[in-house]
C-alpha positions as a Markdown table, in Angstrom:
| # | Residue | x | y | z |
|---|---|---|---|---|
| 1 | Unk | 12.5 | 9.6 | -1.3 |
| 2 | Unk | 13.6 | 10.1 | -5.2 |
| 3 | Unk | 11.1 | 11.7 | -7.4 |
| 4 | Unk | 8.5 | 9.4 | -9.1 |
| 5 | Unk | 8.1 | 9.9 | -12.8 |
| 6 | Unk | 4.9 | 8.3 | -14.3 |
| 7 | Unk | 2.9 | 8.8 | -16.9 |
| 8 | Unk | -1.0 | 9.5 | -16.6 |
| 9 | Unk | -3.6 | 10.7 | -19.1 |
| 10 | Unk | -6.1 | 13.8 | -19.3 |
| 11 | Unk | -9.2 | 13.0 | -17.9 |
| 12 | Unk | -10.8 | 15.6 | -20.4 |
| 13 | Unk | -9.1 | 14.5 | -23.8 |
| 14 | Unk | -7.3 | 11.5 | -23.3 |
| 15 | Unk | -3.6 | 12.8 | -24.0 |
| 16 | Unk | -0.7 | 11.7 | -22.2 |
| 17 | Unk | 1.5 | 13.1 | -19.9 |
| 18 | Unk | 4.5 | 12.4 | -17.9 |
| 19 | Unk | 4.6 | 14.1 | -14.3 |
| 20 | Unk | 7.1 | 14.2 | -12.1 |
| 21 | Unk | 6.1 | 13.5 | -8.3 |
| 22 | Unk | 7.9 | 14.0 | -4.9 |
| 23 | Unk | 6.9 | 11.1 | -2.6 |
| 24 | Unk | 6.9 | 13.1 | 1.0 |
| 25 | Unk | 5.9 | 11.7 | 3.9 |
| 26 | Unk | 3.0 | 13.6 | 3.6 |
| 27 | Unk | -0.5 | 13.1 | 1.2 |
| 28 | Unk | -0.3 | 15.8 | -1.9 |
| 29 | Unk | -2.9 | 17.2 | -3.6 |
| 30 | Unk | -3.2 | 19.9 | -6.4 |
| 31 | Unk | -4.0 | 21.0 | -10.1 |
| 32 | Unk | -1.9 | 21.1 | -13.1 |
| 33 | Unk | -3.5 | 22.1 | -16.2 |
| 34 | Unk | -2.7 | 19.4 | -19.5 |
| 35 | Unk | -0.3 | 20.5 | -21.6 |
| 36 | Unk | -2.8 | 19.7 | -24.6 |
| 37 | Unk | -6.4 | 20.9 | -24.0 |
| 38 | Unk | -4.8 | 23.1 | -21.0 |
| 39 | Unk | -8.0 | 22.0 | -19.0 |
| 40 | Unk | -6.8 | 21.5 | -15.1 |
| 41 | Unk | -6.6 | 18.1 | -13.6 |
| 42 | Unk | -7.1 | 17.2 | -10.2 |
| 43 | Unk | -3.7 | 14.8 | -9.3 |
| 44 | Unk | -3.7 | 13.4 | -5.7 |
| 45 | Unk | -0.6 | 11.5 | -4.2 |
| 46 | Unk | -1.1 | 9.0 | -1.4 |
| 47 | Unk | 2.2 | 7.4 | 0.4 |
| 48 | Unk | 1.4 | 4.1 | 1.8 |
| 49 | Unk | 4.0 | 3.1 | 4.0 |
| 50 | Unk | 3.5 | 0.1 | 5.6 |
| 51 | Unk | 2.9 | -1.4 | 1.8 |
| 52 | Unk | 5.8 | 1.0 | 0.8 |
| 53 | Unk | 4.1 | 2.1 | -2.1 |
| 54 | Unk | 3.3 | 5.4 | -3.6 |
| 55 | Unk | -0.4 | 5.7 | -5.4 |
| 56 | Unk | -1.2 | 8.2 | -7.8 |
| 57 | Unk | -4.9 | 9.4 | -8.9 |
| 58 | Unk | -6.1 | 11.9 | -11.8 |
| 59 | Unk | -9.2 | 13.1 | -12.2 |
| 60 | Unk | -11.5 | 16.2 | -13.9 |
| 61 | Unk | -10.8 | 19.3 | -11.5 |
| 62 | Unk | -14.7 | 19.4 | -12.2 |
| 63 | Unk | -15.9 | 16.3 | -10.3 |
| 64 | Unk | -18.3 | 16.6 | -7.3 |
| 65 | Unk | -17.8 | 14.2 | -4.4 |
| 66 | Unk | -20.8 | 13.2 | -2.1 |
């Protein structure tokens, strides 16, 4: 696949920021820090093929899930 360039915003302080993702087959997850309050966002990837779509999610690195 070509590499996915969208455009999110910090969870922390709102500023926006264009990424640049590689749709694998496979699920990504990682950090990367904003390039404004340098705080670290949490940025998961999740390829759905049979709708042959690619989903992207951003959140606070600092979020609990239950």
């Amino acid at each position: 696949m070509q590499p996915i360039f969208h455009s999110i915003q910090c969870p922390f302080c709102g500023h926006p920021t264009d990424i640049c993702v590689e749709a694998t087959d496979e699920d990504q997850d990682y950090t990367e820090d904003c390039s404004n309050c340098c705080n670290p966002m949490h940025i998961r990837v999740h390829v759905d093929e049979m709708r042959h779509k690619v989903q992207i999610f951003v959140d606070a690195d600092d979020e609990q899930y239950y």
